[in-house]
C-alpha positions in Angstrom: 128.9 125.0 101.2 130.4 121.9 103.1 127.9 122.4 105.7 125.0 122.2 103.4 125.5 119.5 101.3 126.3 117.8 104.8 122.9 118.4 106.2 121.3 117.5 102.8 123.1 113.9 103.1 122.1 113.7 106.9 118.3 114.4 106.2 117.6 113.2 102.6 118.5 110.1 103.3 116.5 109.0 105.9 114.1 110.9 104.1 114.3 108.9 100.7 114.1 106.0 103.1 110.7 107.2 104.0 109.2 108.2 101.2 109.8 105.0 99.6 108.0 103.2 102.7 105.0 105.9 102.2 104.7 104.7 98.5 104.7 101.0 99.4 101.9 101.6 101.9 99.7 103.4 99.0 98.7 105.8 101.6 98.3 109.9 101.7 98.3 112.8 103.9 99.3 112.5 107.6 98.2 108.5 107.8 101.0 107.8 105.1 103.6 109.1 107.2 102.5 107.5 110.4 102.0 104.1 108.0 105.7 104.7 106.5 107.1 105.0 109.5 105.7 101.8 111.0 107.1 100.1 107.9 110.5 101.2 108.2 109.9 100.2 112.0 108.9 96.6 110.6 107.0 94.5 113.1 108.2 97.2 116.2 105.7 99.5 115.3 106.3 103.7 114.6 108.9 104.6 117.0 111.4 101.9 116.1 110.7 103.0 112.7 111.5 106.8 113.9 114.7 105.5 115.3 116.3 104.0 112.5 115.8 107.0 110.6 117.4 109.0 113.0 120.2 105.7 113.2 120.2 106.3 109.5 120.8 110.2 109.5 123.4 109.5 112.1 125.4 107.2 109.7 124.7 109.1 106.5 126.2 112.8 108.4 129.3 110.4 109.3 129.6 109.2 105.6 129.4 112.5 104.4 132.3 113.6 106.1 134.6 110.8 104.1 133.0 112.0 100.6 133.3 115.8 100.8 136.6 115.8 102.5 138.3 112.8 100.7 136.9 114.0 97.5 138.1 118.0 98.4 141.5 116.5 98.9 142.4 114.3 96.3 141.6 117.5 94.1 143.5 119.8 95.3 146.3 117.0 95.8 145.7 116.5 91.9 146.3 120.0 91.3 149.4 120.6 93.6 151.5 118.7 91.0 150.9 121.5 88.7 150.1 124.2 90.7 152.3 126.3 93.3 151.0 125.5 96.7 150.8 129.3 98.0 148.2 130.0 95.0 146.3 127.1 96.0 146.0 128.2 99.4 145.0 131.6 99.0 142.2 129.6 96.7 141.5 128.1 99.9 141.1 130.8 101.8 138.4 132.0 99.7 136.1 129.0 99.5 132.8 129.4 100.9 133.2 126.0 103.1 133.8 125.5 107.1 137.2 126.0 108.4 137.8 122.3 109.8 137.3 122.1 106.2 139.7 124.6 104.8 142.7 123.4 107.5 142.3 120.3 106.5 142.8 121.3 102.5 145.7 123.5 103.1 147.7 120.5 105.1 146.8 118.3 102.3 148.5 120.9 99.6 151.3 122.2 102.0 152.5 118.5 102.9 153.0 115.0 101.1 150.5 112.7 102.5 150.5 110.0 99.3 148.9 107.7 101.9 146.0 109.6 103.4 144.0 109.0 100.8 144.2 105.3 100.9 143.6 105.3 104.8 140.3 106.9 103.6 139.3 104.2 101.4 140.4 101.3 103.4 138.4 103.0 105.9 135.4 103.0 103.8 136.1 99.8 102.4 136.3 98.4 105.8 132.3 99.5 106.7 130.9 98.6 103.4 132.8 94.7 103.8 131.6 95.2 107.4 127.7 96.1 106.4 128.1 93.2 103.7 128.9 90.4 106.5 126.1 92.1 109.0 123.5 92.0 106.8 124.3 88.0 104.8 124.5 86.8 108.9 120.8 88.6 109.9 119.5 87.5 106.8 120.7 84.0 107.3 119.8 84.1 111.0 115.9 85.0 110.5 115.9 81.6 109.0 117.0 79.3 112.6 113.8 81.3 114.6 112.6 79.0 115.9 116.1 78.0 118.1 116.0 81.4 119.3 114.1 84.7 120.5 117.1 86.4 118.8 117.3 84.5 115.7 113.7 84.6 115.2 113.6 89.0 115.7 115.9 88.9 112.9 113.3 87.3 110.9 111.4 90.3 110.5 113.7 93.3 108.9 113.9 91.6 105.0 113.1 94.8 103.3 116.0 96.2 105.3 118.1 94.3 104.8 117.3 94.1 100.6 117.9 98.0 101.2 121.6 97.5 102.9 121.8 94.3 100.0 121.5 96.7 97.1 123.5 99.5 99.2 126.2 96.8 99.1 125.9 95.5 96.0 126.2 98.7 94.2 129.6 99.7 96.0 131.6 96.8 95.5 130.1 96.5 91.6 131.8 100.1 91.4 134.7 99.4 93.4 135.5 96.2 90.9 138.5 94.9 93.4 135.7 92.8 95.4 134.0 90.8 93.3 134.0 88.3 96.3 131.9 91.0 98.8 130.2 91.8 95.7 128.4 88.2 95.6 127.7 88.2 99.2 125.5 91.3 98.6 124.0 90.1 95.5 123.3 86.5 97.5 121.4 88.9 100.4 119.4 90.4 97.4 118.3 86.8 96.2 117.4 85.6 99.8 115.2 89.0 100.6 113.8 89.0 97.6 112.4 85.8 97.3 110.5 86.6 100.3 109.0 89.9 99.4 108.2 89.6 96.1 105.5 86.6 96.2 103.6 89.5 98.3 102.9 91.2 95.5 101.9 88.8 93.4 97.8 89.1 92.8 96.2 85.8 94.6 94.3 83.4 92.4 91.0 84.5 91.4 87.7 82.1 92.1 85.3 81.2 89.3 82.3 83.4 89.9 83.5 85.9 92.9 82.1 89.2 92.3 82.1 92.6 94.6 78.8 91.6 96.0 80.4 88.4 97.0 82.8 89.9 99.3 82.9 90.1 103.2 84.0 93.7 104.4 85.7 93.6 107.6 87.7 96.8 109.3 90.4 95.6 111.7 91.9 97.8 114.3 94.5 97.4 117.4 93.1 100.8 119.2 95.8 100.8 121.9 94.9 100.8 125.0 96.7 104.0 125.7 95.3 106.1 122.5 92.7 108.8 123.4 91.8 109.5 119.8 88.3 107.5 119.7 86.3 110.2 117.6 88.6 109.4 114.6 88.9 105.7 115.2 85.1 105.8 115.0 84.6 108.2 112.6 86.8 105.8 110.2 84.7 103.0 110.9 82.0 104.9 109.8 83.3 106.1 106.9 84.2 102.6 105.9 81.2 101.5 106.2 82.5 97.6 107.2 80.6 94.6 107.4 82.1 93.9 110.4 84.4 96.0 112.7 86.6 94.2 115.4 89.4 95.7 117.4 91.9 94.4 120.4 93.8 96.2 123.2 90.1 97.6 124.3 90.5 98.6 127.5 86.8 99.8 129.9 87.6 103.6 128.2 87.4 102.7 124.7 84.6 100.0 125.4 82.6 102.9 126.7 83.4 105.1 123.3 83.1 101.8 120.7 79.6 101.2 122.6 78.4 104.1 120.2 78.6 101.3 117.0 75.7 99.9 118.3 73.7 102.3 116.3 75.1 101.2 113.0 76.2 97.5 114.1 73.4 95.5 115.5 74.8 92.8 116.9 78.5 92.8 118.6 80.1 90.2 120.8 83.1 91.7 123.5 85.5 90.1 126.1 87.1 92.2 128.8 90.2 89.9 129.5 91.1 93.2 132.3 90.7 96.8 132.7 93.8 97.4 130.2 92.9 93.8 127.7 89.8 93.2 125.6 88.3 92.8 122.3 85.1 93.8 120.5 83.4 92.8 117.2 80.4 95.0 115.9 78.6 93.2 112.9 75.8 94.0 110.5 75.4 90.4 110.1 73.9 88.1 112.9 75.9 86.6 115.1 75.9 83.4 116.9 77.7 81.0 118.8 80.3 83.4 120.7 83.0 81.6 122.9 86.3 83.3 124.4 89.2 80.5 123.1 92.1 80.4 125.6 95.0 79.2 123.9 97.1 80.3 126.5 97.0 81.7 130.1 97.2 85.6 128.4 95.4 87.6 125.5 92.3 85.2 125.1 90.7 84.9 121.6 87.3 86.1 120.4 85.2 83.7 118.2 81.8 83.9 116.6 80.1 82.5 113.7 79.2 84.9 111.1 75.2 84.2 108.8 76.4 85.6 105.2 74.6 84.8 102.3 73.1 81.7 103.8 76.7 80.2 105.0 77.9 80.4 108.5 81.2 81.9 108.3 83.7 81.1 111.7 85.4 84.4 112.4 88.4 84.3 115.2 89.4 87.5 117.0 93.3 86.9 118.2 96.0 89.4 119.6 99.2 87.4 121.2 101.1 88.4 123.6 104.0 90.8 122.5 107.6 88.9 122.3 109.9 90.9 124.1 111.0 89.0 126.7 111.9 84.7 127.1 108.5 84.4 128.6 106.5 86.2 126.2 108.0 85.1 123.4 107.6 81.4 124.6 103.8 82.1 125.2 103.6 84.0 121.8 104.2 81.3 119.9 102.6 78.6 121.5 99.2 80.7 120.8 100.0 80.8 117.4 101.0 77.0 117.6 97.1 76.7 118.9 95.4 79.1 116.4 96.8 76.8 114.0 96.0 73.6 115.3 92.3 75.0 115.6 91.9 76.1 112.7 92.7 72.6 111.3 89.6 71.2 113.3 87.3 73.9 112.2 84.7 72.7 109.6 82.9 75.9 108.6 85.1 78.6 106.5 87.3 80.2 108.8 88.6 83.8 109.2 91.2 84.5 111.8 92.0 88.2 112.4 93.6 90.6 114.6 97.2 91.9 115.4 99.4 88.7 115.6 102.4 90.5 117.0 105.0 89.1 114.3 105.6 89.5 110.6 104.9 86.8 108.1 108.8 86.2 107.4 108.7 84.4 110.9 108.9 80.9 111.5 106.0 80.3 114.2 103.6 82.7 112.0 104.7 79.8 109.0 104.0 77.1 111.0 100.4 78.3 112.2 99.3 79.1 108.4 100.9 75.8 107.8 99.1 73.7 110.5 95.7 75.5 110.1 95.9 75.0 106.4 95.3 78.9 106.4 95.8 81.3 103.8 97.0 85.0 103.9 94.7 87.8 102.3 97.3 89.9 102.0 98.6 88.4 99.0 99.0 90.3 96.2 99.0 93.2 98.1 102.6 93.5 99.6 103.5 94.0 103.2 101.8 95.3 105.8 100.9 95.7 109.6 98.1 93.6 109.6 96.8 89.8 108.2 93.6 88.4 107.7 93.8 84.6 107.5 90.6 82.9 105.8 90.6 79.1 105.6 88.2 77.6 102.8 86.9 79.3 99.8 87.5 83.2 99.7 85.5 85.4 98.8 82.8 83.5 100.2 
């Protein structure tokens, strides 16, 4: 019986974790899992997201062990002052549980171990104040990004560390012997919060907008090492977008997206290399197309965009991928640029495309900041990926 509640612990878990990031994403059928997983994986994409729930099960299977077994003890503890400790073990020997298990209860009933059972909870005690201090120094850290490629990755993780905040918060409320590590957590709930929730506040409406107002546009980061172009372009077609762009095009899937032509008159590409491009396809005319080097990798794709008698700018970015000093340098001084261009940019401005960060970090601040930029996600929580429109929106 041990055994099974154990595994329930170990996998439902993780797999509350992920069901609650496949609700936030809206999502069903096999794109919601794939979309909660990137979630949980925050701005490091699906398999990071995989790993912490497998981190997760890890730590719930250990945890398990300290309920069932310190719980299983203190019983039959409880009961030995009553109860002669021969009929208790013969009651033992009968439970449907593991043996580990069973030796364990029949020491604990044969012996006097008044202190085991607050070895356990120090024990516990000792993770959850560790967890506490953890998650208050990430949370804090995210803040002092810009100092540090380390500093700034922690930016990224706030609905985690809300998760681990309320975790926290809830064990020390029913503890009631730290009310100290009980502020900590409820401090880490008041920093996270404050920057998730304004996400899901609706954005102000405009006087007069109305669905035949609206620009329709279907952003994708193909990868470049994805074979699955039938479904990529049978979505777009489904969609039926405005205008379609996509980065990480390498020469194979220019070859397959060439096939939007049919339903997209007018497209502008750059082929950066064999492995680095990016394509818009547009049912709208397009004119003036320029490749914007902000930096010496991942150029930017810009156009200007004839919709209902305005010229719309659209911008086309996809930084470079901060893992490393170097990267992560040239990371954000494209979005330092994207910013600053923006600010010079007279017509309405759109600026799409897979930034490579979340919007809790401090460079991605700064560009919306500079460019006097404003992100269409608002109002509709977190997410993978950002459209930034500058100007009136809807246009």
């Amino acid at each position: 019986m041990d055994y099974i509640i154990r595994n329930t612990i170990t996998v439902g878990v993780p797999a509350l974790m992920l069901f609650i990031a496949i609700v936030a994403t809206g999502k069903t059928g096999d794109a919601a899992v794939w979309s909660g997983l990137v979630k949980v994986g925050g701005s490091f994409g699906m398999l990071i997201g995989l790993g912490v729930l497998v981190f997760v099960g890890f730590v719930a299977n250990s945890f398990s062990y300290f309920v069932i077994d310190s719980l299983l003890v203190r019983f039959y503890q409880k009961r030995r002052e009553l109860e002669p400790p021969e009929q208790l073990v013969r009651e033992i020997d009968k439970l449907r549980i593991t043996n580990d298990l069973k030796i364990k209860l029949k020491w604990a009933v044969m012996h006097s171990i008044p202190n085991q059972n607050l070895s356990l909870k120090h024990i516990i005690l000792k993770w959850f104040i560790i967890a506490a201090t953890v998650n208050a120094v990430l949370s804090i850290a995210g803040y002092l990004g810009k100092f540090n490629i380390f500093f700034e990755l922690s930016s990224h993780f706030k609905l985690q560390y809300l998760l681990v905040g309320f975790s926290t918060f809830i064990f020390f409320a029913l503890v009631r012997s730290k009310k100290r590590w009980l502020w900590v957590s409820a401090f880490c709930i008041i920093l996270n919060l404050a920057e998730i929730v304004p996400w899901y506040f609706p954005a102000p409406a405009f006087a007069g907008a109305t669905p035949a107002h609206n620009l329709r546009i279907l952003h994708s980061n193909v990868l470049r090492s994805n074979r699955r172009y039938s479904e990529v372009i049978s979505l777009v077609k489904a969609e039926q977008p405005d205008i379609a762009v996509f980065v990480e095009v390498n020469s194979s899937w220019a070859k397959q997206l060439s096939v939007l032509s049919e339903i997209f008159p007018y497209s502008s590409t750059q082929q950066e290399s064999e492995r680095f491009g990016s394509a818009i396809y547009s049912k709208l005319p397009l004119e003036n197309s320029s490749v914007k080097a902000f930096s010496s990798q991942r150029k930017s794709l810009s156009v200007d965009v004839k919709f209902q008698g305005k010229v719309i700018s659209l911008m086309l970015v996809h930084p470079t991928v901060p893992i490393k000093q170097e990267s992560f340098i040239n990371r954000n001084k494209q979005l330092a640029a994207i910013g600053e261009y923006a600010a010079q940019v007279k017509n309405p401005l759109i600026v799409v495309g897979d930034f490579n960060t979340t919007m809790w970090s401090p460079f991605y601040k700064n560009m919306v900041k500079t460019g006097n930029l404003r992100n269409a996600r608002s109002g509709f929580g977190m997410g993978a990926s950002r459209f930034l429109t500058k100007h009136t929106y809807p246009f």
